[in-house]
N, C-alpha and C positions, 0 to 999 in steps of 0.2 A: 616771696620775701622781698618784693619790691625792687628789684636792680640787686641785692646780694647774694651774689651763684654761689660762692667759695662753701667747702664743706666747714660746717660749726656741728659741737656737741649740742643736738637736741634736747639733752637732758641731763639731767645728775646722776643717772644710773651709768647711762654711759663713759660719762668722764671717772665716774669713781668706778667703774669695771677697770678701764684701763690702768686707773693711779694703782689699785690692787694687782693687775699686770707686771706691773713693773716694781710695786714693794714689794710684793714677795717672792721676787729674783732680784732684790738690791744685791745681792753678795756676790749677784754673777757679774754685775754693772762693770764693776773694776776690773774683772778680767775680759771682760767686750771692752770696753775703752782701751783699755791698754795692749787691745791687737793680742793677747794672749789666744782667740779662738780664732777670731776672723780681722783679716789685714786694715788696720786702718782704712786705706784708698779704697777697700771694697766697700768697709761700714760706708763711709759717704758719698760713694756711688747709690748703694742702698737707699739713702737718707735724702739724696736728692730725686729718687723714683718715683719717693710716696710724695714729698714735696710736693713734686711736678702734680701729681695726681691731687692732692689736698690744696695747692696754689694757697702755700703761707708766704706770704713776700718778706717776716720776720726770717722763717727758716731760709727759704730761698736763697737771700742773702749770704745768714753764717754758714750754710751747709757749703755754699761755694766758696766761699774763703776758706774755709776749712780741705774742702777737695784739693783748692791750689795747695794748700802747705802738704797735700799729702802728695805732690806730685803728679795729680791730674791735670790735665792739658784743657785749657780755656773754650778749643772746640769739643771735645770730650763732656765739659762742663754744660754748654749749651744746649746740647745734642739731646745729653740726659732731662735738662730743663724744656725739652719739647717731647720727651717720653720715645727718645729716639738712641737705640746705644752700639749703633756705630762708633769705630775706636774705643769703646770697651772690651777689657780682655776678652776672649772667647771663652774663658771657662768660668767666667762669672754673667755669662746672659742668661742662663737659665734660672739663678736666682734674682737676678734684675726683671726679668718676665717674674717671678713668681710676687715679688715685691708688688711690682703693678699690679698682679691679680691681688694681692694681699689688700692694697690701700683702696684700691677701685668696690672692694666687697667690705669693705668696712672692718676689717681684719677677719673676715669670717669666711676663709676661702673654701674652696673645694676639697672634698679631702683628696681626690684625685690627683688633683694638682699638688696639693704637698705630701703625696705619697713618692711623687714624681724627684720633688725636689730632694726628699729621704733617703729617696735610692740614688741620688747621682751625689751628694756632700756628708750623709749621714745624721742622724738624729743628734747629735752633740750640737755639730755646725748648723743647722737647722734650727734650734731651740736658740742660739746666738743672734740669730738672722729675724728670726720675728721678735726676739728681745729689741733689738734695735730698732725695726720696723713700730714696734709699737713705741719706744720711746719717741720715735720722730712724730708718730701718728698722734701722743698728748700732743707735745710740740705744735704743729701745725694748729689743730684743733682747737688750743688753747690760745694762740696766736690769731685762727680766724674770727674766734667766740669774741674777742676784746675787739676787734676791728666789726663784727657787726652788730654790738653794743656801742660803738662810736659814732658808726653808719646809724641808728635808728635815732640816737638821744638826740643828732645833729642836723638828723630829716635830710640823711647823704651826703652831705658837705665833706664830713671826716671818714676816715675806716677804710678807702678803697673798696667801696664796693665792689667793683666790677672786676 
């Protein structure tokens, strides 16, 4: 792809798997936003995992402002944005590991692995947890798809390839 690493949707099946992902659990959205399942400070812990793993510089950004207003610490922040979660809770690494493995497989993890994650938060908190991962995952996706249409039109100039 010439100098542009970052992860893009390959295709329209993919992007519209996800958009269907997430419309038809719009009714969960508002209770995931509103920390009614899972804590704020965790969603954007979460949100900054796959980040890190997708390297959206759009998300990258709001996910960290977002983490300060929820109380995360600037080293915390950084840490996470190296795929590193030191000064993260301890009872949130195991879903920050499953995150990673989430974004790094393209959201298509192991079922091992989230059998793992089933039995330590439960299937409720679990189904919350890849709600968000996937919202982050358009996100990102959708963020690096526009920057490497800006990369290609511009012959690299524009987009942040790299």
């Amino acid at each position: 792809m010439n100098g542009f690493r970052r992860r893009i949707y390959r295709s329209s099946g993919a992007f519209f798997k996800d958009l269907h992902g997430i419309m038809s659990r719009r009714q969960e959205i508002r209770s995931l936003m509103q920390g009614e399942i899972i804590e704020p400070a965790f969603r954007e812990r979460l949100m900054l995992v796959v980040t890190n793993v997708n390297e959206c510089r759009y998300c990258s950004y709001a996910h960290a402002k977002g983490a300060l207003s929820e109380g995360i610490s600037e080293e915390e922040i950084e840490a996470l944005g190296h795929g590193m979660f030191e000064g993260s809770p301890a009872e949130e690494v195991p879903a920050l590991l499953y995150a990673q493995h989430w974004a790094e497989t393209d959201g298509e993890p192991e079922a091992e692995a989230r059998a793992r994650v089933v039995a330590r938060y439960g299937e409720k908190v679990v189904e919350a947890i890849e709600l968000a991962l996937r919202m982050i995952r358009m996100g990102n996706l959708s963020g690096n798809t526009f920057d490497y249409i800006l990369y290609r039109v511009s012959f690299g100039r524009l987009g942040a390839g790299n």
